[in-house]
KOLZA-48645 format. One record per atom (N, C-alpha, C): residue in three letters; x, y, z. Coordinates in pm, whole numbers, plus 50000, padded with zeros to 5 digits. Example, Ala and Ser with C-alpha at 12.3 -4.5 7.8 and 13.67 -1.06 7.14 Angstrom:
BEGIN
ala513194943150780ala512304955050780ala513204967050780ser512854977550708ser513674989450714ser512905000350787
//
This chain:
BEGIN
unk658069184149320unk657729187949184unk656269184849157unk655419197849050unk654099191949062unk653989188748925unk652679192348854unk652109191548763unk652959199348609unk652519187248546unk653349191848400unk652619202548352unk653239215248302unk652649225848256unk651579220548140unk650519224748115unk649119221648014unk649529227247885unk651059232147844unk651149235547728unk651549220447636unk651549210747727unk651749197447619unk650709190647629unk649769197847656unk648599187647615unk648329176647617unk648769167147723unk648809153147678unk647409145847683unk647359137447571unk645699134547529unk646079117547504unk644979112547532unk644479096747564unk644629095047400unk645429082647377unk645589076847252unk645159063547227unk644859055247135unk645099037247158unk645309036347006unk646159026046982unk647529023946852unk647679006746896unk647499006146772unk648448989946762unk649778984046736unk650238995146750unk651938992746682unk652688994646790unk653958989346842unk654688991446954unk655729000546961unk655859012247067unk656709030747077unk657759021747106unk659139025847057unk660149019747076unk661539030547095unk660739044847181unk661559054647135unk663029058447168unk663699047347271unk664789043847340unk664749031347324unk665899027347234unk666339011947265unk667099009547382unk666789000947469unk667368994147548unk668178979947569unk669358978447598unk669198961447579unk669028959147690unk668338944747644unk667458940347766unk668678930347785unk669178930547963unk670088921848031unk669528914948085unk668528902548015unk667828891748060unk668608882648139unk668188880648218unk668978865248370unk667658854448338unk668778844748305unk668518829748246unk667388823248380unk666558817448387unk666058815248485unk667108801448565unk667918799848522unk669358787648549unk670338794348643unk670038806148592unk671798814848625unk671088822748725unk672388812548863unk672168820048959unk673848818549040unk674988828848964unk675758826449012unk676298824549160unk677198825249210unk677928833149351unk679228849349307unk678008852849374unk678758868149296unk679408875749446unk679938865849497unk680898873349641unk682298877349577unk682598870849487unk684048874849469unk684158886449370unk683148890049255unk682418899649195unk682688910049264unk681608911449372unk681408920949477unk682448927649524unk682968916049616unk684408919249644unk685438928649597unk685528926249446unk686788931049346unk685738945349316unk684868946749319unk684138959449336unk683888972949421unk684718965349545unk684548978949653unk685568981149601unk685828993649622unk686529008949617unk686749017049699unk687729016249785unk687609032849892unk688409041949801unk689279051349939unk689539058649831unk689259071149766unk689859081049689unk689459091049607unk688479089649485unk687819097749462unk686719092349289unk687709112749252unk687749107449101unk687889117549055unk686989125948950unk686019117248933unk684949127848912unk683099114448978unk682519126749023unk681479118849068unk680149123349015unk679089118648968unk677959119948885unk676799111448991unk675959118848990unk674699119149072unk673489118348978unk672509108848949unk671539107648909unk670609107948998unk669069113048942unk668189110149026unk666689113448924unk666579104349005unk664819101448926unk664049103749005unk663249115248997unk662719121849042unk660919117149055unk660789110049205unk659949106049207unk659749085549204unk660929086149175unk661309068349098unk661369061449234unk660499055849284unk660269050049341unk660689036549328unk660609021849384unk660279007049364unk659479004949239unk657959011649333unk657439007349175unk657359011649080unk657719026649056unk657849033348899unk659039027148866unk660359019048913unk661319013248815unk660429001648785unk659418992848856unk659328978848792unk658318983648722unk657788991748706unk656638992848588unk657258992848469unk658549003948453unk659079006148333unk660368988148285unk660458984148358unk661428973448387unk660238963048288unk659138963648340unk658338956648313unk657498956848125unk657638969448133unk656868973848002unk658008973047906unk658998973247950unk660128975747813unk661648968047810unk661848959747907unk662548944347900unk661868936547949unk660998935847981unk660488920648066unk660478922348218unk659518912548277unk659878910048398unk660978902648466unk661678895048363unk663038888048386unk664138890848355unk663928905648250unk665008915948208unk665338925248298unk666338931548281unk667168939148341unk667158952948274unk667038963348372unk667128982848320unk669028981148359unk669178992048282unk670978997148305unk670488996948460unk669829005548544unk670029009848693unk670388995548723unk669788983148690unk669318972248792unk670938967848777unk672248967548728unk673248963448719unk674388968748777unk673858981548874unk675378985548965unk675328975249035unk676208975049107unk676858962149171unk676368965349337unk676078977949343unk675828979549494unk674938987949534unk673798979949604unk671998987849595unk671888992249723unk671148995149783unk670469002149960unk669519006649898unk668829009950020unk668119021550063unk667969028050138unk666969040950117unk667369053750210unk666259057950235unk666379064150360unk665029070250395unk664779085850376unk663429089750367unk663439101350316unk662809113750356unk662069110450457unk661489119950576unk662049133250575unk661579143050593unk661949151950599unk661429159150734unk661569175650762unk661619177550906unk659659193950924unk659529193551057unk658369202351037unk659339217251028unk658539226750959unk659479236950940unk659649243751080unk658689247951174unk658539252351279unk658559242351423unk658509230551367unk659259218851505unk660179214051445unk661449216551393unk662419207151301unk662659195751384unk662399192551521unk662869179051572unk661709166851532unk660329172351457unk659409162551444unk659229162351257unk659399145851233unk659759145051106unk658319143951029unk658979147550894unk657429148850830unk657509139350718unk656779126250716unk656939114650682unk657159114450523unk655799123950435unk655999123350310unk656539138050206unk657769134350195unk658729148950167unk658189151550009unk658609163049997unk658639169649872unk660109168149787unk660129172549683unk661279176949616unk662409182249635unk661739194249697unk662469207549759unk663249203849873unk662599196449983unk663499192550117unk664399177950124unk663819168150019unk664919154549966unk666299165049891unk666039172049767unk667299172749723unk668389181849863unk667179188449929unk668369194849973unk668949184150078unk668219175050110unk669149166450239unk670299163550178unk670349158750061unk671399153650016unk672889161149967unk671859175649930unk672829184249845unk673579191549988unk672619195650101unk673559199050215unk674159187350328unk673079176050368unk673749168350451unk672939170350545unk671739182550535unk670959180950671unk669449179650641unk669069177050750unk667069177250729unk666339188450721unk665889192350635unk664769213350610unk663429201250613unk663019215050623unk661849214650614unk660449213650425unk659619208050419unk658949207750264unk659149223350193unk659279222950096unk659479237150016unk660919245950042unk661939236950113unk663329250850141unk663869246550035unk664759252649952unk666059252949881unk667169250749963unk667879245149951unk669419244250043unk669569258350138unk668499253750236unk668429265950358unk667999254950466unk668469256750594unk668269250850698unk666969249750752unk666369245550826unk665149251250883unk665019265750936unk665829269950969unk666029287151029unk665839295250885unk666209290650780unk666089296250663unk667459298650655unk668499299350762unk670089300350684unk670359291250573unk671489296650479unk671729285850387unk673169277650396unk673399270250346unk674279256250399unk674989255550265unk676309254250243unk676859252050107unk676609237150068unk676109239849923unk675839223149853unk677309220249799unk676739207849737unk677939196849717unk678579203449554unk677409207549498unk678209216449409unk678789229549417unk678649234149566unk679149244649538unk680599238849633unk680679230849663unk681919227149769unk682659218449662unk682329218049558unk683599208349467unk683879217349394unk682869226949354unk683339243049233unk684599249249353unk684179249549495unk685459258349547unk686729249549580unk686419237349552unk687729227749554unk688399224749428unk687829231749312unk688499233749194unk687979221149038unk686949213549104unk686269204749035unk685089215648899unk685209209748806unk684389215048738unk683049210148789unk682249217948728unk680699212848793unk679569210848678unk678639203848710unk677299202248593unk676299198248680unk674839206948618unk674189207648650unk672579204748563unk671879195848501unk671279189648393unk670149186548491unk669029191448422unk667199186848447unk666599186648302unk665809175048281unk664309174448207unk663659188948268unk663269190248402unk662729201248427unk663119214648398unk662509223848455unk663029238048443unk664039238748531unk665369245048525unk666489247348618unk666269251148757unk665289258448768unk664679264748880unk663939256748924unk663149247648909unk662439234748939unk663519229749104unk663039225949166unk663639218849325unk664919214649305unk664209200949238unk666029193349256unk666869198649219unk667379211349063unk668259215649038unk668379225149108unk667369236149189unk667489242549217unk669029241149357unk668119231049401unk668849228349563unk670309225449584unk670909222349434unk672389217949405unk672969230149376unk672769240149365unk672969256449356unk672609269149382unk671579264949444unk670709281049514unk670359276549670unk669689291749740unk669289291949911unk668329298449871unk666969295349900unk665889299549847unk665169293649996unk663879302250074unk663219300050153unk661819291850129unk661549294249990unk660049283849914unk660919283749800unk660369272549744unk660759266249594unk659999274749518unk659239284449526unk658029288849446unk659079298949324unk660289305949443unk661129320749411unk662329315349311unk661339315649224unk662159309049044unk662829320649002unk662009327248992unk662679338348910unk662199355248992unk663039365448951unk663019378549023unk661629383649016unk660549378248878unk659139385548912unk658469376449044unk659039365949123unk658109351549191unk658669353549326unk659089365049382unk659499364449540unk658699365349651unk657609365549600unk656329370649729unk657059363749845unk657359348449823unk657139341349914unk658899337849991unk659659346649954unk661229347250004unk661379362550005unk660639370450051unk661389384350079unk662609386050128unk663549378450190unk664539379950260unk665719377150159unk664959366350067unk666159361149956unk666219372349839unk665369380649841unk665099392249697unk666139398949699unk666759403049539unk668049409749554unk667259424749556unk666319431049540unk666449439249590unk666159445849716unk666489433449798unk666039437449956unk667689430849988unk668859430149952unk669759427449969unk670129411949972unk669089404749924unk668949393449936unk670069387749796unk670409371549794unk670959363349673unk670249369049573unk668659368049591unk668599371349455unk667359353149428unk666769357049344unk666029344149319unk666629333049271unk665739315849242unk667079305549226unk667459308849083unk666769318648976unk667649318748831unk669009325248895unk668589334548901unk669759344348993unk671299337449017unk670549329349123unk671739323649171unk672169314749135unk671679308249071unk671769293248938unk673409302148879unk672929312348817unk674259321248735unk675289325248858unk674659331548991unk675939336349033unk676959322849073unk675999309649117unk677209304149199unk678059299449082unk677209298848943unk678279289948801unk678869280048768unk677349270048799unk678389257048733unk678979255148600unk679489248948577unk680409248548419unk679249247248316unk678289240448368unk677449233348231unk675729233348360unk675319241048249unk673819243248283unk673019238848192unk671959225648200unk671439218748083unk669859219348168unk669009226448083unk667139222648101unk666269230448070unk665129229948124unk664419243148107unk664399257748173unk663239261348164unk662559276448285unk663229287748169unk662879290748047unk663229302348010unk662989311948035unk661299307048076unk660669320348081unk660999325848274unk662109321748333unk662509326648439unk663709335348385unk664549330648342unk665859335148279unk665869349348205unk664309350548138unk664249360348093unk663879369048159unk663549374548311unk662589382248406unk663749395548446unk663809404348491unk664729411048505unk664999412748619unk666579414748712unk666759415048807unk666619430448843unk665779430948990unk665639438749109unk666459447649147unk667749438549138unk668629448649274unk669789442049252unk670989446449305unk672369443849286unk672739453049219unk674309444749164unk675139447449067unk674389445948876unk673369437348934unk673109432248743unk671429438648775unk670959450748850unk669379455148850unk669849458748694unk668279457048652unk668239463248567unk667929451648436unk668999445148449unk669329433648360unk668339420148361unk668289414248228unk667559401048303unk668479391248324unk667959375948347unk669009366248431unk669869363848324unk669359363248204unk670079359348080unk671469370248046unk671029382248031unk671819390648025unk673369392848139unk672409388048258unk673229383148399unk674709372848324unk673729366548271unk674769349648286unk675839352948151unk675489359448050unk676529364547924unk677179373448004unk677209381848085unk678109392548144unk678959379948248unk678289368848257unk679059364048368unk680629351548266unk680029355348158unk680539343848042unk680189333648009unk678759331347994unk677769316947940unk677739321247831unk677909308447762unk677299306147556unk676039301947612unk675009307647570unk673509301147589unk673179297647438unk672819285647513unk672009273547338unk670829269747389unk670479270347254unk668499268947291unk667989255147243unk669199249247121unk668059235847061unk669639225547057unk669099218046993unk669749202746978unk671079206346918unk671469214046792unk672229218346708unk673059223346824unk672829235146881unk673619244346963unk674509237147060unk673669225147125unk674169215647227unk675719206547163unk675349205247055unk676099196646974unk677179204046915unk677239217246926unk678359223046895unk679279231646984unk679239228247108unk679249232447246unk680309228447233unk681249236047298unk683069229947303unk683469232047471unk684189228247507unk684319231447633unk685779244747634unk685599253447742unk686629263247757unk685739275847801unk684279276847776unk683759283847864unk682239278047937unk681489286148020unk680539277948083unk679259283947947unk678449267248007unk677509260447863unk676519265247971unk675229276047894unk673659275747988unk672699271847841unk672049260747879unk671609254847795unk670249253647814unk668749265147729unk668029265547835unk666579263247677unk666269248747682unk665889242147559unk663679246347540unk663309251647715unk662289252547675unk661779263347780unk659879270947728unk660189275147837unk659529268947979unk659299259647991unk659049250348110unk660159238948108unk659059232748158unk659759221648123unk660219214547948unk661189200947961unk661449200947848unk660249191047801unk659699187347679unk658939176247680unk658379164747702unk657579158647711unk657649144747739unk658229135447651unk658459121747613unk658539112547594unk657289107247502unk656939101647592unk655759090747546unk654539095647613unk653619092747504unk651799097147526unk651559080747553unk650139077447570unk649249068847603unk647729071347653unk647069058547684unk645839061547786unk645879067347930unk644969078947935unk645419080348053unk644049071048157unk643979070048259unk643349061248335unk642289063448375unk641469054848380unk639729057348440unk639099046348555unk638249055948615unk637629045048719unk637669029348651unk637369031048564unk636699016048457unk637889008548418unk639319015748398unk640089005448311unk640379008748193unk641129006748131unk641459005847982unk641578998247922unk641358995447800unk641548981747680unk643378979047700unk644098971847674unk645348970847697unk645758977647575unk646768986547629unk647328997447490unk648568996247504unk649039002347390unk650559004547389unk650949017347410unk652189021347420unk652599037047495unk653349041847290unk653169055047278unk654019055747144unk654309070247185unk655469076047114unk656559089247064unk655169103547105unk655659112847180unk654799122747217unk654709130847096unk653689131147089unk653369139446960unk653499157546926unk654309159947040unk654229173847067unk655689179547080unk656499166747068unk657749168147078unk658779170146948unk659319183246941unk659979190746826unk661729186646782unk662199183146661unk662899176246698unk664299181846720unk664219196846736unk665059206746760unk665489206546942unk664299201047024unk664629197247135unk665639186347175unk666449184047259unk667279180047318unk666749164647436unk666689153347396unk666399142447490unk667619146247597unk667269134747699unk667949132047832unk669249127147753unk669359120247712unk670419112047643unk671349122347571unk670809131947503unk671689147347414unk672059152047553unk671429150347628unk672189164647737unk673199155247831unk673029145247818unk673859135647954unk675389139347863unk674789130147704unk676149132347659unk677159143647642unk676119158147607unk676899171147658unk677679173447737unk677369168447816unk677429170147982unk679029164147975unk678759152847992unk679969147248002unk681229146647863unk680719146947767unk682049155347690unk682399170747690unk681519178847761unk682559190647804unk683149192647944unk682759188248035unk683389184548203unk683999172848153unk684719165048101unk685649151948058unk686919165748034unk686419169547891unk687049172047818unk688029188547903unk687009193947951unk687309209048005unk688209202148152unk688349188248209unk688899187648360unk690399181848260unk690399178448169unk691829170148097unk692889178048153unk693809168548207unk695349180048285unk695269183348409unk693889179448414unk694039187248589unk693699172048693unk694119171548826unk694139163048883unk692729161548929unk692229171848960unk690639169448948unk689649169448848unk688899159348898unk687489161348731unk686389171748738unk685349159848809unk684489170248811unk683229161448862unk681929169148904unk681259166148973unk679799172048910unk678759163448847unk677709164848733unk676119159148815unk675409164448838unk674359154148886unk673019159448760unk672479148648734unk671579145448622unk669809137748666unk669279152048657unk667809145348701unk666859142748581unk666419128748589unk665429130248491unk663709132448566unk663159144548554unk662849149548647unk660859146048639unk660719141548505unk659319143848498unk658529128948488unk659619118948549unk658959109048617unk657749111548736unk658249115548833unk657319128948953unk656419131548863unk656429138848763unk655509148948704unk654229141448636unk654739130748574unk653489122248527unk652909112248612unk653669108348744unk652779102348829unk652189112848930unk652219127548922unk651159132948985unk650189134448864unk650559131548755unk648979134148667unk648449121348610unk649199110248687unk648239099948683unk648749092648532unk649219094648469unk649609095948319unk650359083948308unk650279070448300unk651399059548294unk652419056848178unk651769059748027unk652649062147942unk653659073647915unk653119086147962unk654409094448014unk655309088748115unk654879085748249unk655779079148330unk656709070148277unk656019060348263unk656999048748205unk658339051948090unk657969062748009unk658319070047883unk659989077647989unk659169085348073unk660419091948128unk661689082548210unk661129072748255unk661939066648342unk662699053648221unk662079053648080unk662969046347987unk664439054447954unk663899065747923unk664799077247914unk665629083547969unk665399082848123unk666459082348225unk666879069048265unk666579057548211unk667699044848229unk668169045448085unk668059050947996unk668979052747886unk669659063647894unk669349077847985unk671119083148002unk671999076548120unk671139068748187unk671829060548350unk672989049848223unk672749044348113unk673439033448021unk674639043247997unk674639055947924unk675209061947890unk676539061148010unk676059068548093unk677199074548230unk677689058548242unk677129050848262unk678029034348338unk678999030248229unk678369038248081unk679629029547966unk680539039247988unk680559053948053unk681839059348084unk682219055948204unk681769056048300unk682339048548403unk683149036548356unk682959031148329unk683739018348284unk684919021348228unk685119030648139unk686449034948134unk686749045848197unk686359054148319unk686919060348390unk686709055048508unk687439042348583unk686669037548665unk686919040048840unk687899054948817unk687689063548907unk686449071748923unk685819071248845unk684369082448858unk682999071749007unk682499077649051unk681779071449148unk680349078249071unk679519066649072unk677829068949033unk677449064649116unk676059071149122unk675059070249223unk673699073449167unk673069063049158unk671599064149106unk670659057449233unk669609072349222unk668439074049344unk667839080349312unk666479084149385unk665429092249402unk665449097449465unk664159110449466unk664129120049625unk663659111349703unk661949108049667unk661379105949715unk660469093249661unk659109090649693unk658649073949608unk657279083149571unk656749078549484unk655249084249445unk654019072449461unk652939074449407unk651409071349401unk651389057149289unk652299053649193unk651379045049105unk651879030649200unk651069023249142unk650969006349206unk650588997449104unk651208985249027unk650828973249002unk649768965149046unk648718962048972unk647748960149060unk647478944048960unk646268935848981unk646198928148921unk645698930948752unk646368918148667unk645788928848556unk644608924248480unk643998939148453unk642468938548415unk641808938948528unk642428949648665unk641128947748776unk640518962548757unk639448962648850unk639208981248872unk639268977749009unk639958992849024unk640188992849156unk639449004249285unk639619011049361unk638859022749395unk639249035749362unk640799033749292unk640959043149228unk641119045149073unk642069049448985unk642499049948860unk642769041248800unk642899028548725unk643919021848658unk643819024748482unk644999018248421unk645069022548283unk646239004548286unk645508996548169unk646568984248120unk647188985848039unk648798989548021unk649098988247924unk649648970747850unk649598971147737unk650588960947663unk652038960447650unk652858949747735unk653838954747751unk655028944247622unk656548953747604unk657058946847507unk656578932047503unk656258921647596unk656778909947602unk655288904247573unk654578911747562unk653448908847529unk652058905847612unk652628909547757unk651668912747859unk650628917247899unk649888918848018unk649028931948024unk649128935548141unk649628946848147unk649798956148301unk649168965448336unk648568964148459unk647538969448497unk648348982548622unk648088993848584unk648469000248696unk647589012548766unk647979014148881unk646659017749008unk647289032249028unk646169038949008unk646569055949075unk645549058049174unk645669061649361unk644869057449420unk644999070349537unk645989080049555unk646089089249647unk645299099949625unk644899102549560unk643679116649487unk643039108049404unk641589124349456unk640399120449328unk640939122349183unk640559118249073unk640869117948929unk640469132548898unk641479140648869unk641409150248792unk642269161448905unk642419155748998unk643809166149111unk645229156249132unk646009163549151unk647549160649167unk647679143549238unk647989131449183unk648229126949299unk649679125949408unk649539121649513unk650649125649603unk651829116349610unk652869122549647unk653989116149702unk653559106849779unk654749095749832unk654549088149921unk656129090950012unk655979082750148unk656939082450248unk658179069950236unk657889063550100unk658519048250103unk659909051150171unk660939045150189unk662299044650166unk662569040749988unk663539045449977unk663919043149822unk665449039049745unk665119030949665unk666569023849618unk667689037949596unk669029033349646unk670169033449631unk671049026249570unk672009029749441unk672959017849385unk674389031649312unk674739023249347unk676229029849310unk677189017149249unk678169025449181unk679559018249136unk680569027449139unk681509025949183unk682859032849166unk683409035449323unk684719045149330unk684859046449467unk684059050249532unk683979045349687unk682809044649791unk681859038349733unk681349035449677unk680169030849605unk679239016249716unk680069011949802unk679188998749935unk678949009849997unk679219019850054unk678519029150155unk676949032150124unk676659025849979unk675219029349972unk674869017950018unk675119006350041unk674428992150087unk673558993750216unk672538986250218unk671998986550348unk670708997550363unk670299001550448unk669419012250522unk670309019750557unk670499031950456unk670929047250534unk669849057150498unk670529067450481unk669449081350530unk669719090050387unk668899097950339unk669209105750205unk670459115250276unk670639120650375unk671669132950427unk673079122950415unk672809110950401unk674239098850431unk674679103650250unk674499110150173unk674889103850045unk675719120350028unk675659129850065unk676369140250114unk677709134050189unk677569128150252unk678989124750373unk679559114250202unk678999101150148unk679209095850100unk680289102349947unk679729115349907unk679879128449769unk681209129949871unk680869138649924unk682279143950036unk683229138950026unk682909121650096unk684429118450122unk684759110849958unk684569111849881unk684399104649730unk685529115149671unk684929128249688unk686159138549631unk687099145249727unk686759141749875unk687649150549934unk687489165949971unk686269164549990unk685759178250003unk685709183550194unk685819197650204unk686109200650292unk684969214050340
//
């Protein structure tokens, strides 16, 4: 995932008052309390069936983009919802060369993490759930939709954006969003007999509940098929979607037919503004409420909860639930623009819908969660109040701190880059220790699989 579209303008602020735009409670550990939590643990594994399983991912959330936000908004001795599943790992995230697939390519993209996970194998940077050959591989949502599981599918980003893409479409470049954007997948174009672009196929494969942006894909008209002629939108009402555009619509969403819920036309907004960073440093600031954000739009938190009261409500009676994965996606997006109060902003916001899903888990405590990343990004903790050779920006954090953080992979004013880290894994529910330890992003596919029984 790259750069946040320039229609939000985000502009350098400094404020004395503290953004508080997600409450969190902070699960502070006593500096005393240091139980023995083996028997905890213990009463915590799960094998077994999960009857419905939910996939988070923070897109881009690295180590250190959780302790920055950990840091700025409970403390360094407080606790985020993520930091409290009971069972953490990590995973590695390499991905493969498109034209040597046996030689790995250390720092992955978007496009080739979700799909390890969503198919189980290694592509190459830029595929959609397509192999390195460019064949395509059935994802995990489309293997629980044909096992009779309802399905959901929820981004901050545009739908067509990587990670959602890869949980429902076969696309040869991530670029082929929509039917006017195929230059670069001729083979996938429906009117060369192809699927069809990822809006396209976002509608044909049909998950129950479609929550994010990319309107302006949805609206493009299809090529070729059965629906030429038509655009994707028109596609997805012939296919039987209620499409809702704002907060209201979301909220009156019933379950009994499929929800396309498509709130902007990019991406959905940010969060939180701030300073953005300079060779020199910044005065220590505080992060506050994006000023560009309408309140007809839909937070992470409106769509999680959607989400899960119509797949709850629409699986009732049936022995299967259902299977939802939830990206909060524009963590990535503000640490390629260097931006720390957006960052921090997004990743508050996706540990406040991560709170949400664990207080249902808890009473469905057949459901299996899994909170991860694709991949790790560019920002770093650095000392605070230094300059460094690259970017920094200090903010003031709740506790009254000053945090200094480092943007150092690009010159100031271009994208900065991904990194190769390995990256946290934590789960609760059935299977949920299979994330412990050093495994592989393609391990959390086998892990989904055997969780529902998929074949």
């Amino acid at each position: 995932m790259r750069r946040f579209p320039r229609r939000h303008g985000l502009r350098t602020v400094a404020v004395l008052a503290a953004a508080s735009v997600i409450a969190l409670p902070a699960v502070t550990v006593a500096a005393d309390a240091h139980p023995d939590r083996s028997a905890a643990l213990d009463r915590a594994i799960m094998g077994g069936r999960a009857r419905n399983v939910i996939l988070m991912i923070g897109d881009g959330m690295g180590d250190s983009e959780i302790t920055i936000a950990r840091n700025y908004q409970v403390g360094a001795a407080g606790r985020l919802a993520m930091d409290t599943l009971p069972f953490t790992g990590d995973y590695t995230t390499y991905s493969v060369v498109k034209d040597s697939p046996g030689m790995p390519d250390y720092a992955p993209d978007s496009a080739s993490t979700a799909t390890a996970w969503s198919i189980g194998r290694k592509t190459y940077d830029g595929a959609v759930g397509v192999l390195p050959d460019g064949q395509p591989a059935p994802t995990l949502l489309e293997l629980a939709k044909r096992a009779g599981y309802r399905t959901g599918n929820v981004t901050t980003a545009e739908l067509q954006d990587a990670t959602p893409a890869a949980a429902a479409a076969h696309v040869v470049h991530r670029n082929c969003k929509g039917p006017d954007s195929m230059a670069a997948c001729p083979q996938n174009a429906s009117e060369n007999g192809g699927a069809g672009s990822i809006a396209e196929q976002l509608i044909k494969t049909g998950p129950d509940v479609l929550l994010g942006g990319g309107m302006q894909h949805f609206g493009q008209t299809v090529r070729g098929g059965p629906d030429q002629g038509r655009t994707v939108l028109e596609q997805a009402q012939r296919r039987g979607y209620r499409l809702v555009t704002d907060r209201a619509g979301l909220a009156a969403a019933r379950p009994g037919e499929p929800l396309l819920g498509v709130f902007a036309p990019n991406n959905l907004a940010p969060e939180w503004q701030g300073p953005l960073p300079s060779p020199q440093n910044t005065p220590p600031t505080r992060c506050v409420p994006y000023a560009g954000r309408v309140d007809a739009e839909p937070h992470l938190t409106d769509l999680t909860d959607a989400a899960l009261r119509l797949l709850d409500r629409g699986s009732a009676g049936s022995r299967k639930g259902f299977f939802l994965q939830i990206e909060g996606a524009a963590i990535d997006k503000a640490d390629h623009d260097a931006n720390p109060c957006y960052q921090v902003g997004e990743t508050v916001a996706f540990d406040a819908a991560i709170a949400k899903v664990l207080a249902y888990q808890r009473s469905h405590p057949d459901t299996l969660v899994v909170v991860t990343a694709d991949h790790g990004h560019t920002s770093q903790i650095v000392e605070a109040g230094s300059v460094t050779p690259g970017l920094t920006a200090t903010l003031r954090t709740n506790e009254g701190g000053d945090l200094t953080i480092n943007y150092a992979t690009s010159p100031a004013g271009t994208s900065q880059q991904h990194t190769g880290t390995q990256v946290r894994i934590a789960a609760t529910g059935p299977q949920a220790a299979n994330v412990t330890g050093i495994t592989d992003q393609t391990d959390l596919f086998f892990t989904v699989k055997r969780a529902l029984g998929l074949r």
